[in-house]
C-alpha positions in Angstrom: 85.5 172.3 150.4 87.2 168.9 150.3 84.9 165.8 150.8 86.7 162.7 152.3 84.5 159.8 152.4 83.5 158.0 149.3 79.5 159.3 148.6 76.5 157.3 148.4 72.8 157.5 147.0 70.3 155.9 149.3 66.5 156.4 148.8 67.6 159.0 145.8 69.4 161.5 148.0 73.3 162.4 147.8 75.0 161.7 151.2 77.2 165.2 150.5 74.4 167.1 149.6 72.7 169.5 151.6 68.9 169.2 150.9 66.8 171.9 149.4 63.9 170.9 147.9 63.0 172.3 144.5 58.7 172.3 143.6 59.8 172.4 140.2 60.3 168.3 139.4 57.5 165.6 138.9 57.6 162.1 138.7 59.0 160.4 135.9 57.1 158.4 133.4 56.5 154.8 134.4 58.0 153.2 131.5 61.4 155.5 131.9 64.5 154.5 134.2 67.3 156.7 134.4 70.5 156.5 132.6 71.9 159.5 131.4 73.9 162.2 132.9 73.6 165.7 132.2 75.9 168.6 132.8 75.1 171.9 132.5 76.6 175.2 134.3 74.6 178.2 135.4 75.4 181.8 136.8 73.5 184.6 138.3 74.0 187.6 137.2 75.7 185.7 133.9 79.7 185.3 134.6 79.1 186.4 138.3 79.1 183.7 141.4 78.7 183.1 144.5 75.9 186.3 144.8 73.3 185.8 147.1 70.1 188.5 147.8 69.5 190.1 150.6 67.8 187.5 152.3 71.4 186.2 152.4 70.6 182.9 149.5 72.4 182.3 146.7 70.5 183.4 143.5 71.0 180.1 142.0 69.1 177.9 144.9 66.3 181.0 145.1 66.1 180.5 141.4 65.6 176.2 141.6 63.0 176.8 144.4 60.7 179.5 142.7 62.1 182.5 145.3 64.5 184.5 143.2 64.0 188.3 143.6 63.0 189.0 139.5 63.7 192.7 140.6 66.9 192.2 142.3 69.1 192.7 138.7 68.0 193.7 135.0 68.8 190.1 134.0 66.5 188.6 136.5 63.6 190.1 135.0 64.7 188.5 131.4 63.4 185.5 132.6 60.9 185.9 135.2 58.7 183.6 136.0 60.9 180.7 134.6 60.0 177.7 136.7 63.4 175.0 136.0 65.6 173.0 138.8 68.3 170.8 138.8 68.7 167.4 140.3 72.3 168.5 141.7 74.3 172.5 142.2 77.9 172.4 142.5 79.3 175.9 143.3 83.2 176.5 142.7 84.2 175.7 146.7 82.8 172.1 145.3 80.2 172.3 147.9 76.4 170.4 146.7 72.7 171.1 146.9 70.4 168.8 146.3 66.9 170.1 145.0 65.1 167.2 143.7 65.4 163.7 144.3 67.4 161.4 141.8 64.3 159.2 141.0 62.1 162.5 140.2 62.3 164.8 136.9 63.9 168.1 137.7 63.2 170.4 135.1 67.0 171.2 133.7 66.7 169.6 129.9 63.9 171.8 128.2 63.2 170.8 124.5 66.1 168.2 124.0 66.7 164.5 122.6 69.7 162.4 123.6 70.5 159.4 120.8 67.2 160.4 119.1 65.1 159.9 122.3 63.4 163.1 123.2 62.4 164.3 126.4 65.4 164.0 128.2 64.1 164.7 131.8 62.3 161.8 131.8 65.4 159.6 132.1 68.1 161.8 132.9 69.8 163.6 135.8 70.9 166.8 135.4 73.7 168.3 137.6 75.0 172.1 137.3 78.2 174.0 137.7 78.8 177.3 138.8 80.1 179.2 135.9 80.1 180.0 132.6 80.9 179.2 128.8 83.4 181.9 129.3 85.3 180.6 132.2 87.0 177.6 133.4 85.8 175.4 136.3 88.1 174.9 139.9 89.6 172.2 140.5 87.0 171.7 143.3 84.0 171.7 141.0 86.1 168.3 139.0 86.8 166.6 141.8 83.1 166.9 143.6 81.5 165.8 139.8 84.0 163.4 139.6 82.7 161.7 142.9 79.4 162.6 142.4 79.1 160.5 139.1 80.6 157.4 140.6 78.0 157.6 143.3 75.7 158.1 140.1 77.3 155.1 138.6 76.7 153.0 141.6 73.4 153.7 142.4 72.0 154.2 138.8 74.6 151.3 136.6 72.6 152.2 133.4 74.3 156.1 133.3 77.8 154.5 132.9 77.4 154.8 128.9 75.7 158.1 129.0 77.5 161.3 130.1 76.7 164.0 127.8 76.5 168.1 128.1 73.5 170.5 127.7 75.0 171.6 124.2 74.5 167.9 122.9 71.2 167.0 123.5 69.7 170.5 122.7 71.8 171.5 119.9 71.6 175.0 118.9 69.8 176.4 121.7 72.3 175.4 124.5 76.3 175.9 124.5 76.8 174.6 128.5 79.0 173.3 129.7 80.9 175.4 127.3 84.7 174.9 125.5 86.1 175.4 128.8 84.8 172.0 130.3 87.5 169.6 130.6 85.9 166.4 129.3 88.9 164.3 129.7 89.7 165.2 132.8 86.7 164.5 134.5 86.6 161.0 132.8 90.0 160.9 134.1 89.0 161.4 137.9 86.2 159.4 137.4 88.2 156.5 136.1 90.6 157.1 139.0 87.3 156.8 141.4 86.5 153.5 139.7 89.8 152.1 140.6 89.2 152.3 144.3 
């Protein structure tokens, strides 16, 4: 999937994103504003993509809106019940889904601390990759991000300092986006992005 036209945020929504609305995200502390990116990546079954049920959805997005099938595969039922979202999915064809809006609190962080602030939902935005710490990401997947986060940039100036992985705010528990995420290329694209 190749997306042409620069992308915008207006009102909190991605103008390449296809809309899907999470009910796992609340509102974000009044004192908070957001300025931190986070990227994760997430698979399901682990290492497998693009699998969707039988109701024909991706078990990523039926995961993010609380209607995954926690019988449909042995891992499933590992973590039943979980309740977590993402603000932004990125699947390898580069294609996006928006679940929850930018100036809401998706659940994606858990227990974490960024620059010894804790809490990291409260001011961040959390955007994952299909795949794996095991894997590397397409092309597709670097360029969409890459676009993505200028949009993020634009809209929200305050995230320009703050791009960090899963890994680094919740050391120990988390190893996404994994050794296989090329950092310096995205900052690469996204510097290219800037130029324009």
């Amino acid at each position: 999937m190749s997306i042409s036209s620069p992308m915008t945020i207006n009102a909190g929504r991605l103008s390449a994103a296809t809309w899907l609305a999470s009910p796992n995200c609340n509102g974000r502390p009044a004192d908070s504003s957001v300025d931190t990116i986070v990227i994760h990546n997430i698979s399901l079954p682990p290492n497998e993509f693009g699998v969707c049920g039988t109701d024909g959805v991706h078990y990523v997005k039926a995961l993010f809106t609380n209607q995954l099938d926690w019988h449909a595969h042995p891992y499933f039922e590992t973590i039943q019940g979980a309740e977590v979202s993402a603000h932004l999915f990125i699947e390898r064809d580069g294609s996006i889904t928006q679940f929850v809006n930018f100036d809401e609190r998706a659940w994606h962080a858990g227990r974490s601390s960024y620059l010894g602030r804790p809490e990291c939902n409260d001011y961040s935005i959390g955007i994952e990759l299909e795949g794996s710490d095991f894997v590397s990401f397409s092309t597709a997947q670097y360029d969409t991000l890459a676009q993505v986060i200028t949009a993020i940039y634009d809209a929200y100036p305050k995230t320009r300092r703050h791009l960090t992985g899963h890994s680094d705010i919740a050391p120990g528990r988390k190893t996404d986006p994994g050794d296989y995420f090329e950092w310096v290329k995205l900052r690469e694209l996204i510097a290219k992005n800037l130029e324009k």
